[in-house]
N, C-alpha and C positions, 0 to 999 in steps of 0.2 A: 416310601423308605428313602433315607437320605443318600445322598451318591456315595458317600465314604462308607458307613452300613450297608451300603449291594455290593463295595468292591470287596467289603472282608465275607462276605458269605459267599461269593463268586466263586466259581470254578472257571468257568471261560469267563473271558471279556471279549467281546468281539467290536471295532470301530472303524464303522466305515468304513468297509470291506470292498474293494472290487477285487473284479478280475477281467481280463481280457485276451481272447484268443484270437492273433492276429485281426485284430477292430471288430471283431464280435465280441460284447460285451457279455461274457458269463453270470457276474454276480455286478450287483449295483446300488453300491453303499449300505451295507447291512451292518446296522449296528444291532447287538442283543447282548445279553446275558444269560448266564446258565450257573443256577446255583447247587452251591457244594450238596451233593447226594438226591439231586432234582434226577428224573429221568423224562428227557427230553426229547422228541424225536421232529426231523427235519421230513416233511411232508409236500408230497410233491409230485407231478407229472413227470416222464423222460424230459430231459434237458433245463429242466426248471432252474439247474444250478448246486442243488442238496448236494451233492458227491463233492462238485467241486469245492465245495464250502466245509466241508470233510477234510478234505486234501486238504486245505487251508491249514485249518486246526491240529491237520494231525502230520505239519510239514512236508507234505508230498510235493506240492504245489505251490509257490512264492505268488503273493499277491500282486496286484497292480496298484495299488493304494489300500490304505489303512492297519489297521494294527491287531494282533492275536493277541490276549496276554490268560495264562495259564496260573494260577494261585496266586493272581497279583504281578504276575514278573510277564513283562515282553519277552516272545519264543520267537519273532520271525527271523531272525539269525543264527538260530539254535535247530541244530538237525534232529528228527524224528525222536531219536535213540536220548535226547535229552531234553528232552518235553515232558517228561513223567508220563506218559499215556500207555491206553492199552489199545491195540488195533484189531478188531475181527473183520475181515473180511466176506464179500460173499462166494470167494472158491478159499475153500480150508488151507491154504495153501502151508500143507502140515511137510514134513522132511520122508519121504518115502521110504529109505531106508532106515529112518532112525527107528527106536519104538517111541511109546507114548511118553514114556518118564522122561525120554532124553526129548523129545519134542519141547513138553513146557520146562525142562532146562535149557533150553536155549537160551530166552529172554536173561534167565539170572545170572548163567553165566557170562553174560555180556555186561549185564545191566546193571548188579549189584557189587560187593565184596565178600559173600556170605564162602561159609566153609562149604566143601563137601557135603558135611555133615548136616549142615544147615538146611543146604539147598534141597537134600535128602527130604527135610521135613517140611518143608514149603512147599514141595510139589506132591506130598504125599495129600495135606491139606487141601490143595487147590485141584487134586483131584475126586479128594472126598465131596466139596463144592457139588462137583459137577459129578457126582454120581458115577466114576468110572475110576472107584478105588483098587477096583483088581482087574483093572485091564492095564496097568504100566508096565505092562513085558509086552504087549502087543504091537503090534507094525499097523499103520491106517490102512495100509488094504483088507486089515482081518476087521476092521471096524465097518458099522451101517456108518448112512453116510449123518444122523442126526449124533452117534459115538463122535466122528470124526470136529462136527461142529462143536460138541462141548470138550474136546483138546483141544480145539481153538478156542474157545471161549477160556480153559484152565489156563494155558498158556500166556494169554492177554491181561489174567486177573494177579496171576502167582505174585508179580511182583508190588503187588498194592498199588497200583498209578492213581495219578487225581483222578485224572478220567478216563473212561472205556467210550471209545471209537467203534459204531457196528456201523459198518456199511451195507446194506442187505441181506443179512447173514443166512436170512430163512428160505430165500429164494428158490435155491436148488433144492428143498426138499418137496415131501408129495403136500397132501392139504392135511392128513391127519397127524404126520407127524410136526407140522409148521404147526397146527392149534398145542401139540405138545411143547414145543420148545418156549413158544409163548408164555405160557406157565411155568418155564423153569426159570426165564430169563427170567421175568418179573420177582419169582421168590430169588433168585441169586441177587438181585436188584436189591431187595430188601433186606438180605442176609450180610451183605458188605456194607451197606447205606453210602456206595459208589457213586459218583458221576457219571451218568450211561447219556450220548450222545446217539440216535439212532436212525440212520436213514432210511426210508421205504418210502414207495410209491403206493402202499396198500394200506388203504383210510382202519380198513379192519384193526390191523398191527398196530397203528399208531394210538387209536383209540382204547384198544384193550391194556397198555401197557405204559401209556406217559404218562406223568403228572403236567408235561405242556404238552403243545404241539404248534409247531414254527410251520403256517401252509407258506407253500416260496410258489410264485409263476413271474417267468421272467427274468430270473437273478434276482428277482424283489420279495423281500414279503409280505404278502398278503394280509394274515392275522397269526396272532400271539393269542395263545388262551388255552385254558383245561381242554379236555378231552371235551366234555357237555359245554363250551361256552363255542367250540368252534363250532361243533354239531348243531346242535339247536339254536344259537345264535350267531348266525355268518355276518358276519360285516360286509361283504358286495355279494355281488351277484356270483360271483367267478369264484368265489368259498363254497355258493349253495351248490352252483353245480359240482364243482369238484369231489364235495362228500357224498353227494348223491340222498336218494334215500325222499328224495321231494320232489315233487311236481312244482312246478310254475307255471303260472298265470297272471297275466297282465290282468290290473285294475283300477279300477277309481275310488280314490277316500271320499267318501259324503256324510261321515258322522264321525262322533268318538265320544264315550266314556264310557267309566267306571275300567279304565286301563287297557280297555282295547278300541280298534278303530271298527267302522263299519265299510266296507269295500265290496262297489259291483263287479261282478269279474265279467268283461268283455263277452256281450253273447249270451250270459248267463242270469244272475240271480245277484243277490247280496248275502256275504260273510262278514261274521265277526273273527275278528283277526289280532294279536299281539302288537303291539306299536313298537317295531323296532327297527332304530335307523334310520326314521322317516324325517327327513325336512321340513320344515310347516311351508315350505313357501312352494309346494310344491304336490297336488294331490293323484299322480301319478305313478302306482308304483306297480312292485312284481309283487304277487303272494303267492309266498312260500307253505306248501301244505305237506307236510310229513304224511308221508306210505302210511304208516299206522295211525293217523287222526282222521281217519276217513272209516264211517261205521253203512255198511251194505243191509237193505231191509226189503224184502217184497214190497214191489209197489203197490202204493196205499192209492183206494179210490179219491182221498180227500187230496186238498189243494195242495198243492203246494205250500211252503214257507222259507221265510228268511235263514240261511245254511243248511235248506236240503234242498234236492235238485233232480229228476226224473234221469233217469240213465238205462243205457243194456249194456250187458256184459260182453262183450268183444273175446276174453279168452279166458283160459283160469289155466296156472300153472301151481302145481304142486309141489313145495317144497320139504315134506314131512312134516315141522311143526307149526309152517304154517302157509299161507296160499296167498298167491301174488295174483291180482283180477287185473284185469285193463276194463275199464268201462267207460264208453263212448257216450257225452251229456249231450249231443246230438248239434251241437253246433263249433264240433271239428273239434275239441278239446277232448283229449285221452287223461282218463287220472288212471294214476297204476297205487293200488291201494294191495297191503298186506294185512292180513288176517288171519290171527289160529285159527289153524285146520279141523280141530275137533268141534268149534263152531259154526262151521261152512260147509257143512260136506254137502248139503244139498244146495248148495248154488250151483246154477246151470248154464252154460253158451248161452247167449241168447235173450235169457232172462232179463225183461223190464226188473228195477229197481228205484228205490229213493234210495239216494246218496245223501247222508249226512255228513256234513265238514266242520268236527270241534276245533272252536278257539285255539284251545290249550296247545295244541300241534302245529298251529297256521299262523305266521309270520308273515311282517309286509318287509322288501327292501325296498329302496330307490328305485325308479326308473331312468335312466338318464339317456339311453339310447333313444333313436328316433327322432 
């Protein structure tokens, strides 16, 4: 896309961003873009810099170098309250005395020029949103605390900003109501066709509800891409761990075609494997095997072959629908593989096994360590 084409569909611009706390470098030159009605989320470790880079955008925070610019226009001289933005935070920090209606009045009546009457119907609206059209005589002590997050969330939307600021917002709740709010944010996301900016350090969140996902370590980031492009294809090493969900294992390339490479894993056997990210000048890399590309079968009297491998079972943990093994290939490598439970119930501690390792899940990156 051409540069003047990304700045008119832009929401953010961000350029060459730092930041610095007393000569610790927080953020370090991050340039991005986020476009108009994208739902974005900054992904990340504690300290990685995502919060701060929040603050940036959402003027809590003055940079150390580079530029915010919000619908086109530079904000870094421009306080919070005139950014167009909406802010949720991860403590609701709602007015304890006020009730609900007067809570997401607050914003309008700061923010807008709208009547009484008006503002009447814009918070009537922005509470239908959020599902909590007849609790506006309510006080947030009389509210659960997932209530209290969607008057924050009303509050932040009422007044249309370009974009919605979530800092954490799910944190504080338990796990079943955090898979709820998930699903409301996402349809409110779609219901406004909003700018949603969203921070979290939980791969889960970020993957069930962005259309990107910014991984940052370091004040840097890492990788830009869909939800499936960081997943199943990480750019370094420090992607694959961070998402989890794959084993690693060093190897060696000694073949390729028809789209995949062929790779000895150290100790072990040869796999065929995805070619990605691989330097030709170079045939040392890590392979990446997704928990779920790994198929478990009683050990068969026959030989061996090329992507299966003799193994026993080390543990099996239960997770209802499906079951997490550790199995031991006998020469110090652990693969932790998952498997629906209604196909496994008879695997056992203990149990010899042939381990198959599909292609289709198994990924080579670089090696450059060592």
């Amino acid at each position: 896309m051409p540069a003047n084409d990304a700045a008119a569909t832009a929401s953010v611009e961000i350029r060459e961003l730092a930041k610095s706390f007393g000569g610790v470098a927080a953020l370090r030159g991050i340039t991005l873009d986020v476009e108009r009605g994208e739902f974005v989320s900054f992904l990340g470790p504690s300290g990685c810099g995502k919060t701060t880079l929040l603050r940036i955008i959402a003027g809590l925070e003055i940079p150390t170098l580079g530029d915010v610019r919000i619908a086109g226009r530079s904000v870094l001289r421009d306080p919070p309250y005139r950014r167009n933005i909406g802010l949720v935070f991860q403590s609701y920090a709602l007015f304890p005395h006020k009730s609900v209606a007067a809570n997401v009045d607050f914003g309008l009546r700061h923010r807008t020029g709208l009547s009484a009457r008006e503002r009447g119907v814009a918070i009537d609206e922005a509470l239908s949103l959020v599902r909590l059209q007849h609790y506006r005589d309510r006080k947030p002590s009389e509210l659960s605390g997932g209530q209290q997050q969607r008057v924050a969330l009303a509050r932040a939307v009422v007044t249309r900003p370009e974009v919605l600021l979530l800092d954490e917002p799910l944190s504080n709740l338990d796990a079943k109501l955090r898979e709820k709010m998930r699903i409301e944010l996402k349809e409110l996301h779609r219901t406004l066709g909003m700018t949603f900016i969203y921070v979290t350090h939980d791969r889960g969140e970020a993957l069930s509800m962005s259309d990107r996902i910014v991984v940052m370590r370091d004040g840097r980031v890492d990788q830009i891409g869909s939800p499936r492009q960081v997943f199943e294809e990480p750019d370094s090493l420090d992607v694959a761990r961070f998402m989890g969900h794959g084993n690693l294992l060093r190897g060696e390339v000694i073949g390729s075609g028809d789209g995949t490479v062929q790779v000895r894993i150290e100790g072990e056997g040869t796999v065929a494997a995805n070619a990605l990210h691989r330097r030709r000048d170079s045939s040392r890399v890590w392979l990446l095997i997704r928990n779920n590309a790994i198929v478990l079968r009683p050990a068969a009297t026959s030989a061996s072959r090329d992507g299966v491998f003799r193994a026993r079972v080390r543990s099996i943990f239960y997770h209802g629908l499906h079951i997490e093994a550790h199995v031991d290939l006998g020469s110090g490598a652990v693969l932790r593989v998952e498997l629906p439970a209604h196909e496994n119930r008879h695997l056992q501690h203990g149990a010899d096994v042939d381990v198959e390792i599909l292609s289709k899940g198994t990924w080579i990156l670089q090696r450059q360590e060592e």
